[in-house]
mmCIF file of the N, C-alpha and C atoms, coordinates in Angstrom:
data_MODEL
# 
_entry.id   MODEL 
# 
loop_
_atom_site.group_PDB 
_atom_site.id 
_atom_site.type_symbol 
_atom_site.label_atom_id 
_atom_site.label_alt_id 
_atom_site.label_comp_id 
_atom_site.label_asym_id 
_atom_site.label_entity_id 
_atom_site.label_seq_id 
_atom_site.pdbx_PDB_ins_code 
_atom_site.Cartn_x 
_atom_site.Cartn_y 
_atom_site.Cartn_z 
_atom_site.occupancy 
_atom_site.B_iso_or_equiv 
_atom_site.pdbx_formal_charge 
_atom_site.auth_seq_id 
_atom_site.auth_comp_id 
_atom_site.auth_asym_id 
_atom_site.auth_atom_id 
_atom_site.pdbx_PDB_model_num 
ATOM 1   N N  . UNK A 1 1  ? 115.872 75.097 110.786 1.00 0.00 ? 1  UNK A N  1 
ATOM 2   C CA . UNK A 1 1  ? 115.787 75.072 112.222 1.00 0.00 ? 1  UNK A CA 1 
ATOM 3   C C  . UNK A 1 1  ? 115.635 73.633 112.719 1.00 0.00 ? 1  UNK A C  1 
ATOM 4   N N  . UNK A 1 2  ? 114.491 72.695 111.842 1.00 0.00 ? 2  UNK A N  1 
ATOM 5   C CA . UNK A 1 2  ? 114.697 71.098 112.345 1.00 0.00 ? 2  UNK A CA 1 
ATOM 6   C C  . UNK A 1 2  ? 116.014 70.769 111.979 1.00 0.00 ? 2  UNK A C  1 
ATOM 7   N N  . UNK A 1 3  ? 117.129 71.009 111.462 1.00 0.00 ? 3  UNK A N  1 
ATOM 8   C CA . UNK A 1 3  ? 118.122 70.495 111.325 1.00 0.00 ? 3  UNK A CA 1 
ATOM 9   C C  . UNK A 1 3  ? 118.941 70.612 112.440 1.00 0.00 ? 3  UNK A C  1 
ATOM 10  N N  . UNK A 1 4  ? 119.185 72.408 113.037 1.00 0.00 ? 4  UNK A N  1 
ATOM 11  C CA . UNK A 1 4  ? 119.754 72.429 114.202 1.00 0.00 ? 4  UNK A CA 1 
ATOM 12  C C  . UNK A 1 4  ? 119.588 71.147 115.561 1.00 0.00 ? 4  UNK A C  1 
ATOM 13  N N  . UNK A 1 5  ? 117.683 71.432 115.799 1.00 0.00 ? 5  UNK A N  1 
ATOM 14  C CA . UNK A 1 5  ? 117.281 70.576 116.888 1.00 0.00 ? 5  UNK A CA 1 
ATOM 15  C C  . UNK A 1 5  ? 117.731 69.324 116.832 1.00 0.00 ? 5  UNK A C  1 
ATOM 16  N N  . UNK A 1 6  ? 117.617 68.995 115.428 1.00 0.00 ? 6  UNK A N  1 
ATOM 17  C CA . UNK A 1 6  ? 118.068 67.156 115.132 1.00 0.00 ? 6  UNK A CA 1 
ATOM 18  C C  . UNK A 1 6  ? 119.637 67.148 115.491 1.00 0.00 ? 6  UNK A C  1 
ATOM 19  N N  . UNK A 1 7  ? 120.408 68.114 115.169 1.00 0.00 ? 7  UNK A N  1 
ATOM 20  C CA . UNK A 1 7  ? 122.085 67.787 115.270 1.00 0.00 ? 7  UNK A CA 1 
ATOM 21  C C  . UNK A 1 7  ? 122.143 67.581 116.707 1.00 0.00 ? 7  UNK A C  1 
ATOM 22  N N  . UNK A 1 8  ? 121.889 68.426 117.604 1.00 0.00 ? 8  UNK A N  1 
ATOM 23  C CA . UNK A 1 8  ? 121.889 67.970 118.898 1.00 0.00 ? 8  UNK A CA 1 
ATOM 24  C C  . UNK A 1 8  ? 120.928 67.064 119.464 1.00 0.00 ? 8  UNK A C  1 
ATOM 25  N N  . UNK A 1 9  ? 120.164 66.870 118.780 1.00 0.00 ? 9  UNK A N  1 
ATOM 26  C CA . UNK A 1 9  ? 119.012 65.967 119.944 1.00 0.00 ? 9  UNK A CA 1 
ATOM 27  C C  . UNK A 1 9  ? 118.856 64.756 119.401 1.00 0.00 ? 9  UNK A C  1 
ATOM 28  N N  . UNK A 1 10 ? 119.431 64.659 118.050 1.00 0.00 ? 10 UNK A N  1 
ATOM 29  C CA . UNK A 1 10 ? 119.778 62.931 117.870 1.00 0.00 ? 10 UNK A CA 1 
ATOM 30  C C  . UNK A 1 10 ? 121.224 62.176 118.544 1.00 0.00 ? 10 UNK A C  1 
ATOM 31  N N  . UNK A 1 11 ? 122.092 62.727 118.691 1.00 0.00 ? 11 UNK A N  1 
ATOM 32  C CA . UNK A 1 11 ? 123.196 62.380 119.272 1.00 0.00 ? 11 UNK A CA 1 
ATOM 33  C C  . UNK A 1 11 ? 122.875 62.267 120.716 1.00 0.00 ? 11 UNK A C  1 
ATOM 34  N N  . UNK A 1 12 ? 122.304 63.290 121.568 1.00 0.00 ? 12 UNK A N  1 
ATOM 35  C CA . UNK A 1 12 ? 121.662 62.870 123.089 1.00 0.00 ? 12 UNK A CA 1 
ATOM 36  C C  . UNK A 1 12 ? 120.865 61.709 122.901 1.00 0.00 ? 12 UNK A C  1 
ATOM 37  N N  . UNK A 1 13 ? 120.168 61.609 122.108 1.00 0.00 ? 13 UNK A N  1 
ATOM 38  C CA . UNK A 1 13 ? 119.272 60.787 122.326 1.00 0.00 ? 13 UNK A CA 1 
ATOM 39  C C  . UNK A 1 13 ? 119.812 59.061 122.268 1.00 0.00 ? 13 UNK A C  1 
ATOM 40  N N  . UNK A 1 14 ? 121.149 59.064 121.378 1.00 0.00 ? 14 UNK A N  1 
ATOM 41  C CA . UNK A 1 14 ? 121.525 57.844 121.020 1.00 0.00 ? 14 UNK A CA 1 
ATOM 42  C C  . UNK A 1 14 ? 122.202 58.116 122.169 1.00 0.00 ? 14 UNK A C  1 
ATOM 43  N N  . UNK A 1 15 ? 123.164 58.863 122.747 1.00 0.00 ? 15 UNK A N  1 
ATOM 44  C CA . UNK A 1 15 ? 124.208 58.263 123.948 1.00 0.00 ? 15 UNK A CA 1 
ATOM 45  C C  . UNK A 1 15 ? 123.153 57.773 125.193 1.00 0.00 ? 15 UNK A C  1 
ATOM 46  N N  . UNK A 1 16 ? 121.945 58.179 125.267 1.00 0.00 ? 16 UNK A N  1 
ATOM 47  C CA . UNK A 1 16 ? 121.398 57.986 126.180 1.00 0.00 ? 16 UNK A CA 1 
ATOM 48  C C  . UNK A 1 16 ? 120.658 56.360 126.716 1.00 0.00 ? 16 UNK A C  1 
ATOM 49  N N  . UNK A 1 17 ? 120.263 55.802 124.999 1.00 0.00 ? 17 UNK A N  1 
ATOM 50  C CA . UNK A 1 17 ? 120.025 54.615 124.457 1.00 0.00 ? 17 UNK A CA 1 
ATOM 51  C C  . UNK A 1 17 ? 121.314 53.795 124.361 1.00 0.00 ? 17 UNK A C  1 
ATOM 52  N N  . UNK A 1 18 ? 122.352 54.112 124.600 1.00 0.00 ? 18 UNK A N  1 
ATOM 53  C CA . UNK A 1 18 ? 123.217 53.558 124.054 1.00 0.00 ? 18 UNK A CA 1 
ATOM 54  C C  . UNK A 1 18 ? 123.813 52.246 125.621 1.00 0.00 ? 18 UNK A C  1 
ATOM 55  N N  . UNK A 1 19 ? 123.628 53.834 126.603 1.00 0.00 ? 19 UNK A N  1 
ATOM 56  C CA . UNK A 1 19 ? 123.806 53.750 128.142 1.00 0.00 ? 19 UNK A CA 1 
ATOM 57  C C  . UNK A 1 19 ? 122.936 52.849 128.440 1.00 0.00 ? 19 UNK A C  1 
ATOM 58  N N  . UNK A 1 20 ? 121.159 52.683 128.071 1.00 0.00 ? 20 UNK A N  1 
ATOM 59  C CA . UNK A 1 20 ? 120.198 51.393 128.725 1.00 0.00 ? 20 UNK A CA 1 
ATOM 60  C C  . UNK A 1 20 ? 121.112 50.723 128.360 1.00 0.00 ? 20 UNK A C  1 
ATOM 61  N N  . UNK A 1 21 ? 121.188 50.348 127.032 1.00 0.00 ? 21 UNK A N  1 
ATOM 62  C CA . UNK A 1 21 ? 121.323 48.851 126.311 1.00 0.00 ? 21 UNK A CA 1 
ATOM 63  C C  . UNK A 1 21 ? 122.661 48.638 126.945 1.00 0.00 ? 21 UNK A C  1 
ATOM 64  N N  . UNK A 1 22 ? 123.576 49.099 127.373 1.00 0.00 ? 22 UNK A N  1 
ATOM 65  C CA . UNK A 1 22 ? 125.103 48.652 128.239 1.00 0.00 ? 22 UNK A CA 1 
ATOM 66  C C  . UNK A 1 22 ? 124.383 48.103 129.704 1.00 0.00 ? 22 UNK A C  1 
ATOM 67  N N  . UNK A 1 23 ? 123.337 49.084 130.422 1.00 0.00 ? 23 UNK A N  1 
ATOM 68  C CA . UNK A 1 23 ? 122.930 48.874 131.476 1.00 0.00 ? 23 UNK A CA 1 
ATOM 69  C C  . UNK A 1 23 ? 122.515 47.148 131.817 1.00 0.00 ? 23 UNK A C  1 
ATOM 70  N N  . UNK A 1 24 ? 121.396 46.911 130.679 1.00 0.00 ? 24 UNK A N  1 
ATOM 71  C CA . UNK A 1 24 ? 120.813 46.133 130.785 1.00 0.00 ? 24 UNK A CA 1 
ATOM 72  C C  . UNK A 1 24 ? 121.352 44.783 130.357 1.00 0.00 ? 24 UNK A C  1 
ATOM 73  N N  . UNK A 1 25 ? 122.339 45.291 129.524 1.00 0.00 ? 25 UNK A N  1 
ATOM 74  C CA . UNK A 1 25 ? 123.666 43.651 129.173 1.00 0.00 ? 25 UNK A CA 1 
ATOM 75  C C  . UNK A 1 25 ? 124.068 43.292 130.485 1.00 0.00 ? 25 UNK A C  1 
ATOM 76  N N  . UNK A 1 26 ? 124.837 44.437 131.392 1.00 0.00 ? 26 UNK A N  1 
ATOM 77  C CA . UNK A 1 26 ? 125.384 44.119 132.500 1.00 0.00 ? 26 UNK A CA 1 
ATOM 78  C C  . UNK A 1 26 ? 124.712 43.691 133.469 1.00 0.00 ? 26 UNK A C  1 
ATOM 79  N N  . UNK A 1 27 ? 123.689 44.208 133.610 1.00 0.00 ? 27 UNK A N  1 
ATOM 80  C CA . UNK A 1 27 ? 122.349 43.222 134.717 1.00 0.00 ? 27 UNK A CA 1 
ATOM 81  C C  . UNK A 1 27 ? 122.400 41.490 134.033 1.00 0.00 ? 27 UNK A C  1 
ATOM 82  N N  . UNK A 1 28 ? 122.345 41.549 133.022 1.00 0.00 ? 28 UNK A N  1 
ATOM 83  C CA . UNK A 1 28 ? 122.142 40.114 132.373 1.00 0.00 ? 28 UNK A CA 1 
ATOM 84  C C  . UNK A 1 28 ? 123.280 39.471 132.622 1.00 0.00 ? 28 UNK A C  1 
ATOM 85  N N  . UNK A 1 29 ? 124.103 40.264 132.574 1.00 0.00 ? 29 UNK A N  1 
ATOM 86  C CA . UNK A 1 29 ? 125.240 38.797 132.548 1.00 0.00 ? 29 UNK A CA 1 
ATOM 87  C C  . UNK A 1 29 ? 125.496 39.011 134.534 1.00 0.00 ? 29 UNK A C  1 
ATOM 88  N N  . UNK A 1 30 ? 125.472 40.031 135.174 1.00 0.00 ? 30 UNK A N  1 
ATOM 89  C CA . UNK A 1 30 ? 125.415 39.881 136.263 1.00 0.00 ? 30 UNK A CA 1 
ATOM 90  C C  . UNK A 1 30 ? 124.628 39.578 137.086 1.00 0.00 ? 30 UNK A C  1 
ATOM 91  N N  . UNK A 1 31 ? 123.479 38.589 136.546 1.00 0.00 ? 31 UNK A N  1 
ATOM 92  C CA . UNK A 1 31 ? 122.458 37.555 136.927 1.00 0.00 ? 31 UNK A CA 1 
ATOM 93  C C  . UNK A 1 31 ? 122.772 36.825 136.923 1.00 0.00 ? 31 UNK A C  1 
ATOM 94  N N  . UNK A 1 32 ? 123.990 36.362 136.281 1.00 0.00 ? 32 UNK A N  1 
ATOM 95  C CA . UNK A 1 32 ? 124.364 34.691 135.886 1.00 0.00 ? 32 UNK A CA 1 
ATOM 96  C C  . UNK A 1 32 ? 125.380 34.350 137.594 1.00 0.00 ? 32 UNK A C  1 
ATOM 97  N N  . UNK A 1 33 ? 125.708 35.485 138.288 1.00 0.00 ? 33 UNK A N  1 
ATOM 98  C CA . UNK A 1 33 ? 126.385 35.390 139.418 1.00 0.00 ? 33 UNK A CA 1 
ATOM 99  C C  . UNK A 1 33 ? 125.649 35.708 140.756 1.00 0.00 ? 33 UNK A C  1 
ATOM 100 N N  . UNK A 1 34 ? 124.109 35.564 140.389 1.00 0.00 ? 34 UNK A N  1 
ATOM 101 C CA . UNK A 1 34 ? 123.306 35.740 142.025 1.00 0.00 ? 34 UNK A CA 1 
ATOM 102 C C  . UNK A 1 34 ? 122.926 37.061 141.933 1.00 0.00 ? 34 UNK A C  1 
ATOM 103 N N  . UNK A 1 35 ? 122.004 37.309 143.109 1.00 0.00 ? 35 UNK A N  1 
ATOM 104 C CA . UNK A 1 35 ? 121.892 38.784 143.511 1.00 0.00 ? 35 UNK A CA 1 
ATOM 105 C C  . UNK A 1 35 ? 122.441 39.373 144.165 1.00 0.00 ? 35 UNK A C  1 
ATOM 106 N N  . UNK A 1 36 ? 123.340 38.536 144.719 1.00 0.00 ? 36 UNK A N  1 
ATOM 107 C CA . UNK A 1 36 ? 124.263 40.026 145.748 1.00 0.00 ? 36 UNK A CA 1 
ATOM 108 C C  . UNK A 1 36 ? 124.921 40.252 144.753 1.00 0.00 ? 36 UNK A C  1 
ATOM 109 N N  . UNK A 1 37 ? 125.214 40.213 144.026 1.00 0.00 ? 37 UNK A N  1 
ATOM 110 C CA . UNK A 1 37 ? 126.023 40.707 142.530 1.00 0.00 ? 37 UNK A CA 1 
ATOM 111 C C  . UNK A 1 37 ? 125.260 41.918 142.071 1.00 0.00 ? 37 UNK A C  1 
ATOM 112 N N  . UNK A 1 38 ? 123.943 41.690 141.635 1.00 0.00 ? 38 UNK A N  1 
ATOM 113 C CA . UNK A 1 38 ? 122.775 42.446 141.514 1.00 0.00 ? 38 UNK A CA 1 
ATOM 114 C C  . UNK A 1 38 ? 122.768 43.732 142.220 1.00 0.00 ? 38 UNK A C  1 
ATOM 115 N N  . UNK A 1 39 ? 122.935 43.430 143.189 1.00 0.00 ? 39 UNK A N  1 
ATOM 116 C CA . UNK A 1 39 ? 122.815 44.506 144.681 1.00 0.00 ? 39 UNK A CA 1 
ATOM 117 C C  . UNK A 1 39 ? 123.860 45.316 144.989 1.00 0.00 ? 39 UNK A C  1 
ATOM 118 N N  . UNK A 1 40 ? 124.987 44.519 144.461 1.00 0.00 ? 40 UNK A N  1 
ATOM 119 C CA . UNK A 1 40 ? 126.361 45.151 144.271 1.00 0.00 ? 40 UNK A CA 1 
ATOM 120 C C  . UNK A 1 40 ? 126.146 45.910 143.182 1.00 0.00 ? 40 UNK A C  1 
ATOM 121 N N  . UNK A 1 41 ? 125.872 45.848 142.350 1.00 0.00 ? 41 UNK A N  1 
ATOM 122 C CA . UNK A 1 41 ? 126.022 46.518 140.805 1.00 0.00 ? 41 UNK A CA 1 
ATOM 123 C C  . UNK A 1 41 ? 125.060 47.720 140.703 1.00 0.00 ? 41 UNK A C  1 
ATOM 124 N N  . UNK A 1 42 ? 123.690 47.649 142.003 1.00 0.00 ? 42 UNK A N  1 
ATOM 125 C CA . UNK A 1 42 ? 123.168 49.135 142.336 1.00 0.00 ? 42 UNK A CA 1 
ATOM 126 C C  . UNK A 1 42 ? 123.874 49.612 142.944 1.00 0.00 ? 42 UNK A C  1 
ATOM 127 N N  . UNK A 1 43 ? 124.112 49.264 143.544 1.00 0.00 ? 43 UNK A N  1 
ATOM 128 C CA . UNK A 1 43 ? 125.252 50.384 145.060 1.00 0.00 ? 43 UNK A CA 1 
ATOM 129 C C  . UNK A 1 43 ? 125.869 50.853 144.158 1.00 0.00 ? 43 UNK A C  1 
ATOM 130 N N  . UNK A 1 44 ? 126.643 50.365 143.432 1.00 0.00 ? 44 UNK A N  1 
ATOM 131 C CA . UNK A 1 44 ? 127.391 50.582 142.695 1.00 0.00 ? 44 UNK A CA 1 
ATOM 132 C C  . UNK A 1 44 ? 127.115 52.208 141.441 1.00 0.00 ? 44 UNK A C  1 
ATOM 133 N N  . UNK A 1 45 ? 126.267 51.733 141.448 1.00 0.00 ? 45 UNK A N  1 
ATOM 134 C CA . UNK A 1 45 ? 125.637 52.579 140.107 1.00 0.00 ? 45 UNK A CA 1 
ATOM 135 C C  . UNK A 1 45 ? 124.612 53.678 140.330 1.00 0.00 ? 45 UNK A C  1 
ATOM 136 N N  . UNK A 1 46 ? 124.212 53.963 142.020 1.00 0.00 ? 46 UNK A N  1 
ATOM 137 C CA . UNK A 1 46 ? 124.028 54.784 142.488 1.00 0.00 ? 46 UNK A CA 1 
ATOM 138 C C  . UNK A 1 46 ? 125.158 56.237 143.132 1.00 0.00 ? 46 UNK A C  1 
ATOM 139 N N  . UNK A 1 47 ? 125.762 55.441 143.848 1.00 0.00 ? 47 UNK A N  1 
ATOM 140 C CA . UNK A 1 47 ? 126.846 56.011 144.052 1.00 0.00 ? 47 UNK A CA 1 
ATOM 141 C C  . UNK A 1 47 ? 127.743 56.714 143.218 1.00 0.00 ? 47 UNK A C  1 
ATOM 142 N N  . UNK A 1 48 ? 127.899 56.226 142.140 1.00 0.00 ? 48 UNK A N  1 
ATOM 143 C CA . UNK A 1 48 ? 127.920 56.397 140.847 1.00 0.00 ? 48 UNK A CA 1 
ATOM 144 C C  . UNK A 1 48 ? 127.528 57.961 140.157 1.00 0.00 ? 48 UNK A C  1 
ATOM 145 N N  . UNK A 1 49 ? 126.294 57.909 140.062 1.00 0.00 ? 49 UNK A N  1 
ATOM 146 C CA . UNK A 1 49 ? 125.294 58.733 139.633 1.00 0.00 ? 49 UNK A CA 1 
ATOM 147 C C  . UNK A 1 49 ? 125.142 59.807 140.690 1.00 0.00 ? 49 UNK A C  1 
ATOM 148 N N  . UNK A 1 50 ? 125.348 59.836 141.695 1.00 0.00 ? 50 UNK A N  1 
ATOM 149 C CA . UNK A 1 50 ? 125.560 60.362 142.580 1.00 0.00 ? 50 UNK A CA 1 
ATOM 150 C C  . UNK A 1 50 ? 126.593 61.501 142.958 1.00 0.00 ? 50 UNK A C  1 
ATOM 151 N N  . UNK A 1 51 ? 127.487 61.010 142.501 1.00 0.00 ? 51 UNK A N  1 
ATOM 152 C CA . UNK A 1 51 ? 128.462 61.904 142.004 1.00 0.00 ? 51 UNK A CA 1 
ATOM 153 C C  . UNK A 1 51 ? 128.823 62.695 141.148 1.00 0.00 ? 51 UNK A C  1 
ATOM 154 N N  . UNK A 1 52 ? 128.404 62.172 139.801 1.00 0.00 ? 52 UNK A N  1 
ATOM 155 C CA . UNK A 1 52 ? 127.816 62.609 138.294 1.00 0.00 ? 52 UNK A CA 1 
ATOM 156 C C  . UNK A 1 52 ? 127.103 63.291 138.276 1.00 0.00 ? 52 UNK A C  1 
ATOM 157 N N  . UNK A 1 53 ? 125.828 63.353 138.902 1.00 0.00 ? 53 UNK A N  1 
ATOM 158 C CA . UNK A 1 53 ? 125.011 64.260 139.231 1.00 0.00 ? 53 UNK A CA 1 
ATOM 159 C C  . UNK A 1 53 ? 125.704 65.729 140.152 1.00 0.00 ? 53 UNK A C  1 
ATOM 160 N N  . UNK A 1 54 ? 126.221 65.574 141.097 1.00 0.00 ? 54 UNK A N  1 
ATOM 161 C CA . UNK A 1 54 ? 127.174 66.706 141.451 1.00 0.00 ? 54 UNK A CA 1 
ATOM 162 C C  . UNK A 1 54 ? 128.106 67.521 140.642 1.00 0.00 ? 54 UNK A C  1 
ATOM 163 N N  . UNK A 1 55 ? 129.075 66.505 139.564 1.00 0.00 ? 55 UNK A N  1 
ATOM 164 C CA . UNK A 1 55 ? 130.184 67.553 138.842 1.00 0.00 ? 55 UNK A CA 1 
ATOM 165 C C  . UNK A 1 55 ? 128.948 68.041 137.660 1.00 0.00 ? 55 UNK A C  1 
ATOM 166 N N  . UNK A 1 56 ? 127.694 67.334 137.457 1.00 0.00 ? 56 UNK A N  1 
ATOM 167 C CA . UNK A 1 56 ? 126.901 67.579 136.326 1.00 0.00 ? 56 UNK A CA 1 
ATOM 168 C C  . UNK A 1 56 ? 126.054 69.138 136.483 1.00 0.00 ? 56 UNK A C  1 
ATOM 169 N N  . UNK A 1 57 ? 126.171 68.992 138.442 1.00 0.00 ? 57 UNK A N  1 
ATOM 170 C CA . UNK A 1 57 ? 125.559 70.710 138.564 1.00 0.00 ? 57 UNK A CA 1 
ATOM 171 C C  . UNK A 1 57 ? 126.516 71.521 138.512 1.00 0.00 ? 57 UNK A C  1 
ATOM 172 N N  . UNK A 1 58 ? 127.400 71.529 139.283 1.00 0.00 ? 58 UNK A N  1 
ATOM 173 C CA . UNK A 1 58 ? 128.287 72.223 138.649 1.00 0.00 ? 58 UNK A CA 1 
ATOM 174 C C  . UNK A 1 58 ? 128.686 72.948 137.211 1.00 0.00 ? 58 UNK A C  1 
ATOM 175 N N  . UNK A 1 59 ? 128.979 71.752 136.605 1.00 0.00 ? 59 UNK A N  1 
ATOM 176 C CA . UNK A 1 59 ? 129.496 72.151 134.789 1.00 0.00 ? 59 UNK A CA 1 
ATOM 177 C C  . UNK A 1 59 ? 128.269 73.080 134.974 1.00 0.00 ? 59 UNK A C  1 
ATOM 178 N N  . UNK A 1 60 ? 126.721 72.881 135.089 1.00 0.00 ? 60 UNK A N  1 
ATOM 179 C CA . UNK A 1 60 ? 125.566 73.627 134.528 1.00 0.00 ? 60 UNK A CA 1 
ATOM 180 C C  . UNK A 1 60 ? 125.626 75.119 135.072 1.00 0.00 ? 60 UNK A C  1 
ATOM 181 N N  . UNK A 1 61 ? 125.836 74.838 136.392 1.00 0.00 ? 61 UNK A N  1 
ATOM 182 C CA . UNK A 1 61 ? 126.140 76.593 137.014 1.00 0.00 ? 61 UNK A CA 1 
ATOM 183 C C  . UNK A 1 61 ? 126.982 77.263 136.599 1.00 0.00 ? 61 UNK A C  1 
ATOM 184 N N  . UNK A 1 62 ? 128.390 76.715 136.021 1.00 0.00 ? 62 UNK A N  1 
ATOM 185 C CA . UNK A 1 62 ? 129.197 77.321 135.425 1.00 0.00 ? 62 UNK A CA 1 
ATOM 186 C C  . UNK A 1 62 ? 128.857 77.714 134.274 1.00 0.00 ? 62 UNK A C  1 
ATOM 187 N N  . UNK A 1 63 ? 128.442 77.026 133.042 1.00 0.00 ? 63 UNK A N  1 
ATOM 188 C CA . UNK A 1 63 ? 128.089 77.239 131.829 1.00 0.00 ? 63 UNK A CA 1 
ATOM 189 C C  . UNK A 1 63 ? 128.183 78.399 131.707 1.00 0.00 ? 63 UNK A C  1 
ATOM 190 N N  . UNK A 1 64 ? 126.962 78.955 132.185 1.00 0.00 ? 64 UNK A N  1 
ATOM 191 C CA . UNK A 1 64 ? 126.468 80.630 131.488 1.00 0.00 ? 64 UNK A CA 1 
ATOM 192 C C  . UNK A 1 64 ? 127.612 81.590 131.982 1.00 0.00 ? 64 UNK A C  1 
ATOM 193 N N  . UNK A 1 65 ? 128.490 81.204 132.841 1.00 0.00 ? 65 UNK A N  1 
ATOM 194 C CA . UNK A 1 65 ? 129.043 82.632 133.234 1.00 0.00 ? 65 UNK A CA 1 
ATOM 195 C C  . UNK A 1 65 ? 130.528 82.766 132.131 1.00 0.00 ? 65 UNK A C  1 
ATOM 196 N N  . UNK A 1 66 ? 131.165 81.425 131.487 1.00 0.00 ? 66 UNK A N  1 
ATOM 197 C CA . UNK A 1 66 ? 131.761 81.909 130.305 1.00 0.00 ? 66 UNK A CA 1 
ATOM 198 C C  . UNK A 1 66 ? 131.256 81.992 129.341 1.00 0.00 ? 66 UNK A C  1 
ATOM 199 N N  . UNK A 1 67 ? 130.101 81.753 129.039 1.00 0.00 ? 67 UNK A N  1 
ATOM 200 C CA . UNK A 1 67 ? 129.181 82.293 128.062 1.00 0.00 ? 67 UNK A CA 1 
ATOM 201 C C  . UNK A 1 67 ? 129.359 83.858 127.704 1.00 0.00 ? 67 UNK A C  1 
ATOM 202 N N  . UNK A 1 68 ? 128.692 84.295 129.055 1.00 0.00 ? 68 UNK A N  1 
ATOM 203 C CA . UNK A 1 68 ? 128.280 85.706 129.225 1.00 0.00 ? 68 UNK A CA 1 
ATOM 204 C C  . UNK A 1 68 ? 129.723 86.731 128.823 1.00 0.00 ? 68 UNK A C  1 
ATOM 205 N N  . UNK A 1 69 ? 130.769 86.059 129.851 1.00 0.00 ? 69 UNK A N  1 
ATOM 206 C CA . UNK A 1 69 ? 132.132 86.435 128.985 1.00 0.00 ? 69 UNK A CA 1 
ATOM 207 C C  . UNK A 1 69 ? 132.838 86.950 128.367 1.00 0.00 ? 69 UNK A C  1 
ATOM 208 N N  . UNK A 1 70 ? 132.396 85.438 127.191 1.00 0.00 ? 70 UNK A N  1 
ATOM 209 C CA . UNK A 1 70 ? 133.045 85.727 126.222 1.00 0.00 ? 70 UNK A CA 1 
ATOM 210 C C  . UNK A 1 70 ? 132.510 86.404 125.212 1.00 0.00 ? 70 UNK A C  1 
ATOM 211 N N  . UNK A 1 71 ? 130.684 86.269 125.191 1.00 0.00 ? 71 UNK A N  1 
ATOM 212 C CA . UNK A 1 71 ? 130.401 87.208 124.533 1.00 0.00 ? 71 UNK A CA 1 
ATOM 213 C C  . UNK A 1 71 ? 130.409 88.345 124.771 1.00 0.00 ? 71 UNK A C  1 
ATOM 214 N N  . UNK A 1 72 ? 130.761 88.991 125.776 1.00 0.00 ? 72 UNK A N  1 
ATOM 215 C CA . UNK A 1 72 ? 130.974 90.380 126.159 1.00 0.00 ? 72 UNK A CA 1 
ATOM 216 C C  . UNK A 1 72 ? 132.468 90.612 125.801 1.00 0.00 ? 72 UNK A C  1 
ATOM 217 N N  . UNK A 1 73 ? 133.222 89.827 125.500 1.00 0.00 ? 73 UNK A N  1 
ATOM 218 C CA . UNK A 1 73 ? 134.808 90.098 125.382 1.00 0.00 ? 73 UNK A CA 1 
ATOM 219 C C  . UNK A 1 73 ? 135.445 90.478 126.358 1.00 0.00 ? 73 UNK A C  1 
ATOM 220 N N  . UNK A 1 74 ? 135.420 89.557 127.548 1.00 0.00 ? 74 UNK A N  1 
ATOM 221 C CA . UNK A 1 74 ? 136.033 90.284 128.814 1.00 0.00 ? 74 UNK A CA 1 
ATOM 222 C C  . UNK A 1 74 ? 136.606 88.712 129.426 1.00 0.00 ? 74 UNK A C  1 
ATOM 223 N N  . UNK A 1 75 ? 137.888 88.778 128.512 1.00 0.00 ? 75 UNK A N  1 
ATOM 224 C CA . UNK A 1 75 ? 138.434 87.149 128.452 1.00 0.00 ? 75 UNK A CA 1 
ATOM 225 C C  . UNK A 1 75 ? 139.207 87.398 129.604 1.00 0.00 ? 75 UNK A C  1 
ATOM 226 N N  . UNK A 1 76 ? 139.798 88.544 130.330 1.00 0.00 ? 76 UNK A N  1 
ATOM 227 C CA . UNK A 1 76 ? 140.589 88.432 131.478 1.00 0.00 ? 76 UNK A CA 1 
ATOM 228 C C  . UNK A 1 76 ? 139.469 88.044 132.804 1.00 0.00 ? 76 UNK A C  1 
ATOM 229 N N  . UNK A 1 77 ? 138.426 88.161 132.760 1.00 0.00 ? 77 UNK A N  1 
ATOM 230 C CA . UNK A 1 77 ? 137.426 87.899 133.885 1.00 0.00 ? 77 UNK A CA 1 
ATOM 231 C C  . UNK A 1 77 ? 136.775 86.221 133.691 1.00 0.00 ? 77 UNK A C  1 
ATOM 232 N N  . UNK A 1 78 ? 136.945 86.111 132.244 1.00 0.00 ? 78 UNK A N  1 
ATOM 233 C CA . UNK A 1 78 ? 137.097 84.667 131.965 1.00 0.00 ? 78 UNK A CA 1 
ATOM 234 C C  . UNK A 1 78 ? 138.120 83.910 132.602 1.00 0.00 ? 78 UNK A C  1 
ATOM 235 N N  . UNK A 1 79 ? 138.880 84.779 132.209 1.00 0.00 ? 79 UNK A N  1 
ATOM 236 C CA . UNK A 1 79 ? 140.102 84.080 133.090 1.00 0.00 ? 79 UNK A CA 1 
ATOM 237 C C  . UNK A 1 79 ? 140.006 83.560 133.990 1.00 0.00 ? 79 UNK A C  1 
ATOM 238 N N  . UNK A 1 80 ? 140.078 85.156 135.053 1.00 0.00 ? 80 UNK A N  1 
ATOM 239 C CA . UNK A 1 80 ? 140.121 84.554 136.527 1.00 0.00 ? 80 UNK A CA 1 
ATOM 240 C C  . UNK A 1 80 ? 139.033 83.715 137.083 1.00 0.00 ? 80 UNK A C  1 
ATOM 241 N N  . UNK A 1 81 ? 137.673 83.826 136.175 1.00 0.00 ? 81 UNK A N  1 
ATOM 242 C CA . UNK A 1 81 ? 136.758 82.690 136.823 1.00 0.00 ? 81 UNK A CA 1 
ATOM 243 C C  . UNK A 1 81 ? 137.344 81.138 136.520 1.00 0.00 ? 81 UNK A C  1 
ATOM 244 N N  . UNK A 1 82 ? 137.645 80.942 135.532 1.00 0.00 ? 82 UNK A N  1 
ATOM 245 C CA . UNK A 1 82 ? 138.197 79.779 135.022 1.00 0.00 ? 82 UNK A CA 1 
ATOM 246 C C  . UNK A 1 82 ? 139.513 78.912 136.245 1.00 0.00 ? 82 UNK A C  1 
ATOM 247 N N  . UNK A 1 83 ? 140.207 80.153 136.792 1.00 0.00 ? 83 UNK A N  1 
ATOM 248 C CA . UNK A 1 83 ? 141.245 79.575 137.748 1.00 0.00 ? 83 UNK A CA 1 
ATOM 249 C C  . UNK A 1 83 ? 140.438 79.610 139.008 1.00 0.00 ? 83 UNK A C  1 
# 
C-alpha cells in the first residue's frame, strides 16, 4: 500500500518542486531588469493561475462522472457526456 501512495505522491510532489525552482530562477533573472519587470511577471502569473484554476475545476467536476460510467458500463452515456 506505501508503494501505491509513493507512485503517485512522489511524482506530484517533484512536479510541484520542480515549478518553485523554475519560479524562482525566473524572478532572479527577472530582477536583473527592474521591478516593473517583477510586477509584470505577477500579473502575469496570476492571471495565469487564474485560469488554470478554472479548467482545473472543471477537469475535477468532471472526473467522477466518467468514472461512475465506465464502471457501470454505460459507455453510450459516457459518450454523450463526453460530447
Amino acid at each position: 500500500m506505501l508503494f501505491q501512495i509513493l507512485s503517485i505522491g512522489v511524482p506530484a510532489g517533484l512536479s510541484f518542486r520542480i515549478m518553485s525552482v523554475s519560479n524562482i530562477w525566473g524572478n532572479r533573472i527577472a530582477a536583473s531588469y527592474g521591478d516593473h519587470v517583477i510586477a509584470g511577471n505577477g500579473v502575469q502569473m496570476r492571471i495565469t493561475s487564474f485560469i488554470f484554476m478554472i479548467i482545473l475545476g472543471l477537469n475535477n467536476g468532471y472526473q467522477p462522472f466518467p468514472g461512475y460510467n465506465y464502471g457501470a458500463k454505460q459507455f453510450e452515456r459516457l459518450r454523450k457526456g463526453l460530447n
